[in-house]
N, C-alpha and C positions, 0 to 999 in steps of 0.2 A: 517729873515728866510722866511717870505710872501713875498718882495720886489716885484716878479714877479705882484705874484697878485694883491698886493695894486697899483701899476703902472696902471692897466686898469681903463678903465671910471667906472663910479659908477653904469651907468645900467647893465651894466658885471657883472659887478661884485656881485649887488643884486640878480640876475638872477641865479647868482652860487650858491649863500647865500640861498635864498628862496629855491632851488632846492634841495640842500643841508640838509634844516632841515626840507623839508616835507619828503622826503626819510626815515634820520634815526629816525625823528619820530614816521613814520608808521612801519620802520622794523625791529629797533634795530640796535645795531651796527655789530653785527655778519651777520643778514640779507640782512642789505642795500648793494646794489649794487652800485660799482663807474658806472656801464654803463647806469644805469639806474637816476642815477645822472646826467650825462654825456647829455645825452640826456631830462631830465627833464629840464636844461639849456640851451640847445642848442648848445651843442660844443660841439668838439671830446675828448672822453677817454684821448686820449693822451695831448691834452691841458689842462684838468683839474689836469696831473699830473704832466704838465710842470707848475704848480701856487702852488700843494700841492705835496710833492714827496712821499706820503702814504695814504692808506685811515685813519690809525690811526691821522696822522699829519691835516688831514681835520678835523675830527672830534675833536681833542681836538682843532681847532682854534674856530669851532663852541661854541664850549662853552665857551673859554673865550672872541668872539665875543657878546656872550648871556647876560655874565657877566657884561661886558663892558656897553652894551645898558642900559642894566634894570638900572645899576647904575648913564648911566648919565640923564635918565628917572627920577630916585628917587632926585635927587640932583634938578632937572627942577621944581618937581611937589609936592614934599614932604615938606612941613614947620618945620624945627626943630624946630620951637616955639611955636606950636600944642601940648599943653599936653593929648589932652582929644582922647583919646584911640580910640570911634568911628568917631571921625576928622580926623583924622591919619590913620585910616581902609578907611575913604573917599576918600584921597590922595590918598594912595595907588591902590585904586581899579581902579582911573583915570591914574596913570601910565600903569597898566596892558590894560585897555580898549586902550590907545595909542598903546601900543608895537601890543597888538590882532590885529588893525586894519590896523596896518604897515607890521607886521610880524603874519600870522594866527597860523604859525606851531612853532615860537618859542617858547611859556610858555608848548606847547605837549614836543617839544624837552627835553625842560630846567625838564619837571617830569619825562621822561623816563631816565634819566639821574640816577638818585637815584635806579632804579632796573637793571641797567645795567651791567650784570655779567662777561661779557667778560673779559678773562684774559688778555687780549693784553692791554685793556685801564681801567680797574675798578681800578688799585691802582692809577694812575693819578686820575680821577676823586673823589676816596675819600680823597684824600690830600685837591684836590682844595675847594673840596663840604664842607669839617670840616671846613676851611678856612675861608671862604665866608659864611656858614651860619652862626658861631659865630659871625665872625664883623656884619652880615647883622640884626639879630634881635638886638642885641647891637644898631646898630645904629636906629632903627627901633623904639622898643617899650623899650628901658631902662629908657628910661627918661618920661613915660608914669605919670599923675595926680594919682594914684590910691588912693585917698582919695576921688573919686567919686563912685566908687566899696560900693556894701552893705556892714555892719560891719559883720565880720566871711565868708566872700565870699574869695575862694584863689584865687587869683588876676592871677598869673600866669597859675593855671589849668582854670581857667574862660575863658583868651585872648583865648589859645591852643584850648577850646571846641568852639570859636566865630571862629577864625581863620581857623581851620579843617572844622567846617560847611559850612561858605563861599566858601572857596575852592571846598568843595565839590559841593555847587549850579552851579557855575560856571560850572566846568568839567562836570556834568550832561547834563547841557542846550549846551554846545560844543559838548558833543557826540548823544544828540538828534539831533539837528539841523546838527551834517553831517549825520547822517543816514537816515534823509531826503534830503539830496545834499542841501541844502539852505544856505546862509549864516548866520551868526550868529546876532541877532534880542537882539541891546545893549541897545535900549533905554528900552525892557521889562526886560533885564537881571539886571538893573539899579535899576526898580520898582520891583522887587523879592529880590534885595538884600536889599533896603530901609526895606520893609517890615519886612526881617528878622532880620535887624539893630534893628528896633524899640522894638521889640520881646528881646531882646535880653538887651539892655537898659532897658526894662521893668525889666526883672528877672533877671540883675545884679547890675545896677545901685542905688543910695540912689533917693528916688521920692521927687524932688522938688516942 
């Protein structure tokens, strides 16, 4: 269905890509403009629709482009032999800091995705998204040690509330550091996550 497009060079084709999910990151998919894509790439309107023949048909390639990445990221960087929960949050955080520093707008993309109400594309996207998040914590944290968890700590709302807060460190220090134009500053974002690892190990973990 891509043939066109995947046939160009790779820098073309990044160039489409990166153009592509800074747009419907910052606009939504109702908002985003193909012209404005168009020219965030550097090609004509009409060439980006001789590669995608919809903006809907960009957009869902975008995400299972997104899909695709992150996952051969996690297979790269992830040890399935890792039980212990904050080993595993460590992995993981090194996949995301890769994809950030390859791709800045795709993990914006990949959250605006979950609020995106558009009738044209919202039932695709929650088929794929129920899809994908079940195998993906599945494969993620099911096979997690939790016999290192305090006795009476629920194991599963514990991950969720370490999980949620991380996440949220992160998006904070990304939407600080664009609101000052700067790039985003990983080796501190690194030492803020440590910190709150440790924090966290403290008030969940049994103290060896």
């Amino acid at each position: 269905m891509f043939d066109k497009f995947l046939s160009i060079d790779q820098e073309k084709q990044q160039r489409v890509i990166n153009a592509s999910l800074k747009v419907f990151a910052l606009k939504g998919y109702e908002a985003a403009s193909t012209n404005e894509i168009a020219r965030e790439a550097g090609i004509s309107k009409g060439l980006l629709f001789h590669y995608f023949t919809s903006k809907k048909d960009l957009y869902l390639y975008l995400y299972d482009y997104a899909v695709d990445l992150i996952t051969e990221k996690v297979n790269e960087f992830v040890d399935p032999r890792e039980r212990d929960f904050f080993e595993r949050l460590k992995q993981i955080t090194n996949v995301k800091m890769a994809i950030y520093d390859q791709f800045p707008d795709l993990l914006t993309f990949q959250k605006t995705i979950y609020f995106e109400e558009s009738a044209e594309v919202s039932s695709e996207l929650k088929a794929r998204s129920k899809l994908i998040a079940e195998n993906a914590y599945h494969k993620l944290f099911s096979d997690i040690d939790t016999s290192k968890f305090k006795e009476g700590v629920d194991v599963k709302r514990a991950m969720n509330v370490i999980l949620w807060s991380l996440e949220g460190l992160a998006d904070s220090e990304r939407e600080r550091h664009k609101a000052l134009g700067i790039d985003l500053d990983i080796p501190h974002l690194l030492e803020e996550y440590e910190r709150y690892v440790q924090l966290f190990k403290t008030s969940f973990y049994k103290q060896s």
